[in-house]
Structures are given as structure tokens and as C-alpha cells.
C-alpha positions as CSV (number, residue, x, y, z in Angstrom):
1,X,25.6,16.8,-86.0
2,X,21.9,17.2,-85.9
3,X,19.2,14.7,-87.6
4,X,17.0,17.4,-89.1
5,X,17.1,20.9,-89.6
6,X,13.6,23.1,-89.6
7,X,13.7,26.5,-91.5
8,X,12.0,29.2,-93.0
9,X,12.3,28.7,-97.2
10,X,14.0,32.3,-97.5
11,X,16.2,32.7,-100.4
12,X,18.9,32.3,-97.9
13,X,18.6,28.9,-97.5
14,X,17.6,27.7,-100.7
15,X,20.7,27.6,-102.0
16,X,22.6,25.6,-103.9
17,X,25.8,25.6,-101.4
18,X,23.0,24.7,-98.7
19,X,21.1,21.7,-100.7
20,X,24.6,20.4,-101.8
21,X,25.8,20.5,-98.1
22,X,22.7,19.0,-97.1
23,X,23.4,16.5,-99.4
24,X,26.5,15.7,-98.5
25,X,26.3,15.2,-94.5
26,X,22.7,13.6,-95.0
27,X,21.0,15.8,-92.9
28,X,17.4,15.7,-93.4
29,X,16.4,20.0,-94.2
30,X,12.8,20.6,-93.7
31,X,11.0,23.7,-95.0
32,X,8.2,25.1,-93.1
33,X,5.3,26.3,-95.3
34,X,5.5,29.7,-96.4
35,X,3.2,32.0,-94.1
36,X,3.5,29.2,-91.2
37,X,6.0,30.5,-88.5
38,X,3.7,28.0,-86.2
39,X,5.2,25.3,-87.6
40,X,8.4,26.3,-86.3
41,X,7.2,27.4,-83.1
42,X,10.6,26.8,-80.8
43,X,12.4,29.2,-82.8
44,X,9.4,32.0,-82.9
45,X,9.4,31.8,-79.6
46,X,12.7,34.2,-79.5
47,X,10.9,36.7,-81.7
48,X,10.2,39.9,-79.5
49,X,12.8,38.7,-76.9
């Protein structure tokens, strides 16, 4: 299981079912600042792939 999970904050994963989950395995969720897709550069960098 991973340690920490980087996403966008899209309505999608603001969820309740997703900060329960979160809160029940302990995984640490981090949103990226909206506007910021730097911030999350390994995963923009399969955009346009």
C-alpha cells in the first residue's frame, strides 16, 4: 500500500468515500494547489503521450 497519494483536488477526489477511505488505511492524501500541475510533475509527464 502506498505511503502518500498526490492528486489534483477535483471534485472526484474530494469525496467523502475518498477522505473516509483515507482515513481508514492511514494513507497520507496530498492535494496539489489548484492551477499547479508542476507540483505533480511525474504524472503530467503522461499528458500528450
Amino acid at each position: 500500500m502506498p505511503k502518500t497519494i498526490v492528486s489534483d483536488n477535483g471534485t472526484e477526489l474530494t469525496s467523502m468515500a475518498i477522505l473516509k477511505w483515507v482515513q481508514d488505511t492511514g494513507i497520507d492524501w496530498h492535494y496539489i494547489d489548484p492551477g499547479k500541475p508542476q507540483q505533480n510533475a511525474f504524472i503530467e509527464s503522461f499528458n500528450g503521450v
